[in-house]
C-alpha positions as CSV (number, residue, x, y, z in Angstrom):
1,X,162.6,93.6,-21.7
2,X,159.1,94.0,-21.2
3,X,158.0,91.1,-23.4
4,X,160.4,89.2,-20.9
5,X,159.1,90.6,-18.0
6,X,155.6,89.6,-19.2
7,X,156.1,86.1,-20.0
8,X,158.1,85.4,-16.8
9,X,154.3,86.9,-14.7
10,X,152.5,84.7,-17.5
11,X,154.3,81.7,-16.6
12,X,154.5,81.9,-12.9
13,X,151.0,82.5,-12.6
14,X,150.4,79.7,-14.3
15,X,152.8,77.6,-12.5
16,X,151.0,78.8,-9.4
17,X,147.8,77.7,-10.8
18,X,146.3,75.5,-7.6
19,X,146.0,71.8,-8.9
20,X,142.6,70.0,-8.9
21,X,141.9,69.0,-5.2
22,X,138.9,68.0,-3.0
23,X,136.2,70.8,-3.1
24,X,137.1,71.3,-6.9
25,X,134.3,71.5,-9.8
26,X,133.7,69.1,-11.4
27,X,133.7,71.8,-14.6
28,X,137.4,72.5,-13.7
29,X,138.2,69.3,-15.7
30,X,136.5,70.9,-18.6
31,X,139.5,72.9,-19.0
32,X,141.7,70.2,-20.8
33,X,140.8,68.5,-23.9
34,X,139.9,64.9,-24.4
35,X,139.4,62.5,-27.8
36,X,138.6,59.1,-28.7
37,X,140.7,56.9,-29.5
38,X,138.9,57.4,-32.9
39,X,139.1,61.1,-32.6
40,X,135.7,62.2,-31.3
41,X,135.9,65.6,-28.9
42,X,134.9,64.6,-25.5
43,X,133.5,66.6,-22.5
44,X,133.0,65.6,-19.2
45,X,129.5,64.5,-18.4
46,X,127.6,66.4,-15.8
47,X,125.9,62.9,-14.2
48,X,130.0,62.1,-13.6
49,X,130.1,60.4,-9.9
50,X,133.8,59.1,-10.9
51,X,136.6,60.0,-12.8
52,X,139.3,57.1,-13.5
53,X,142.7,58.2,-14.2
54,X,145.5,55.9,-15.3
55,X,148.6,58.0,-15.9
56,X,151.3,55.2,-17.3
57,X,151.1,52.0,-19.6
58,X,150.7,49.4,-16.7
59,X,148.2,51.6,-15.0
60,X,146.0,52.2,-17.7
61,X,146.4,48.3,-18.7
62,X,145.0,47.3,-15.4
63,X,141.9,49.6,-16.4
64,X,141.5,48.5,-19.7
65,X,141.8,44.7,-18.6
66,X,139.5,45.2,-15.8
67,X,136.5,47.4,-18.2
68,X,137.5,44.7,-20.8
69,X,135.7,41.8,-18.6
70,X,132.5,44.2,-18.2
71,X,129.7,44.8,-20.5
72,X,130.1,48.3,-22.9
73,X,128.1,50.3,-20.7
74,X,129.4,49.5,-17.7
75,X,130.8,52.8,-17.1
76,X,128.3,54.8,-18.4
77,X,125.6,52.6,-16.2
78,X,127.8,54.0,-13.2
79,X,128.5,57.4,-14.3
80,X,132.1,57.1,-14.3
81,X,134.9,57.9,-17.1
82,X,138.2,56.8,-17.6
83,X,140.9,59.3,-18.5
84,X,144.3,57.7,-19.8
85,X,146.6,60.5,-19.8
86,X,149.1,59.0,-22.8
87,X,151.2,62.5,-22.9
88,X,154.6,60.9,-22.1
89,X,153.5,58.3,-25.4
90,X,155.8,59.0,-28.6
91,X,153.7,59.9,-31.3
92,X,154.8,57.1,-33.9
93,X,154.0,54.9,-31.1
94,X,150.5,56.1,-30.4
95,X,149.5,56.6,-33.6
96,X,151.1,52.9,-34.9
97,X,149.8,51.0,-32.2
98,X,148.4,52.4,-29.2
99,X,145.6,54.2,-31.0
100,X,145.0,50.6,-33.2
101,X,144.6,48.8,-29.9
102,X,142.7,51.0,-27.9
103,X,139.5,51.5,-30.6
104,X,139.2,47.6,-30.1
105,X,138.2,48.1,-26.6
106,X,134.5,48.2,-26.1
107,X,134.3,50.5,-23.2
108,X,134.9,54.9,-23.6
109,X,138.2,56.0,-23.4
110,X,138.8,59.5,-23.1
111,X,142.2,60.4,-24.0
112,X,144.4,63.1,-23.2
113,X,147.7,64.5,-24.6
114,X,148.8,67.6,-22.8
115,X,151.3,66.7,-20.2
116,X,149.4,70.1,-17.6
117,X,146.6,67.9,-16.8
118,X,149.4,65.2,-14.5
119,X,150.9,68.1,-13.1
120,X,147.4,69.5,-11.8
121,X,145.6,65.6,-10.5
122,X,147.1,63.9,-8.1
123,X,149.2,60.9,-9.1
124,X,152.1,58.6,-7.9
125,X,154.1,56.2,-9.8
126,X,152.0,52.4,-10.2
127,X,148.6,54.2,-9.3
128,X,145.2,55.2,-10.6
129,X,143.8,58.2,-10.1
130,X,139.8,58.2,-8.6
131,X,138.4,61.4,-8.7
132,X,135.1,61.2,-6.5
133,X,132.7,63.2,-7.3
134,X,129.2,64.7,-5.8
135,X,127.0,67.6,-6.6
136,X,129.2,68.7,-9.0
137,X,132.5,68.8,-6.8
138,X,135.4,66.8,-6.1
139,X,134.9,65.1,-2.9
140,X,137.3,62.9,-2.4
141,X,140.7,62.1,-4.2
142,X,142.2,58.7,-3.9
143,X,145.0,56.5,-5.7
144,X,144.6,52.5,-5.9
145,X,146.4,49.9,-7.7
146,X,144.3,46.7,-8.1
147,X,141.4,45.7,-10.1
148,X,139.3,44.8,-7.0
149,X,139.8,48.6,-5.5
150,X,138.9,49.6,-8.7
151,X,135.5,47.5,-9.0
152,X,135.1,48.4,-5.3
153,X,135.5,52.0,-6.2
154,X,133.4,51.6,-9.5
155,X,130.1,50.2,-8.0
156,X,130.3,52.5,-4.6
């Protein structure tokens, strides 16, 4: 009974746990894990001013077709990330063919397989995700769905 009784406060504590919102460190996305799509451990740099997140297959396509047209360090040159959170992905399927696809992309990918970290960012169905970020904080949290929001949002 008390194991029970334990795991039930466990578990609604951590269902309680507030989701990433404006006024948020930037360190608080620290707490979820991130690869390559060749593997590599990634962390979140501390220079970040922008966090793209793509949260479905079409999503992260218009991400990846939009980075695909800019040079390799376009990102990096604007201290921004992209995050394609690729949870809901079968495992045959990501290993077979996303994986394959996604090391042919020249830009940084940061991957993520847990399926807390769409539960704790904001997200709706045929959006990105742009975290904005300054002096180490979320400032502003706002979902887009075209490439020229997204270069807007890119070379604020």
């Amino acid at each position: 009974m008390n194991k029970f009784l334990s795991a039930l406060i466990l578990s609604s504590l951590f269902l309680s746990a507030d989701s990433i919102k404006i006024g948020s460190a930037l360190d608080t996305l620290d707490n979820f894990k991130y690869e390559t799509p060749t593997g590599r451990q990634m962390k979140i740099p501390q220079k970040t001013k922008l966090v793209i997140v793509a949260f479905e297959k079409d999503t992260g396509a218009l991400v990846n077709e939009y980075l695909d047209t800019q040079s390799k360090f376009y990102l990096l040159k604007n201290n921004s990330i992209f995050i394609a959170d690729i949870h809901k992905m079968p495992s045959i399927i990501t290993s077979m063919f996303a994986l394959p696809k996604l090391q042919k992309y020249k830009h940084l990918i940061y991957l993520h397989y847990g399926d807390k970290f769409q539960d704790m960012i904001s997200n709706k169905d045929g959006k990105i995700t742009l975290l904005r970020i300054e002096d180490s904080k979320i400032k502003e949290i706002t979902l887009i769905s075209s490439q020229q929001e997204l270069k807007a949002a890119i070379e604020k």
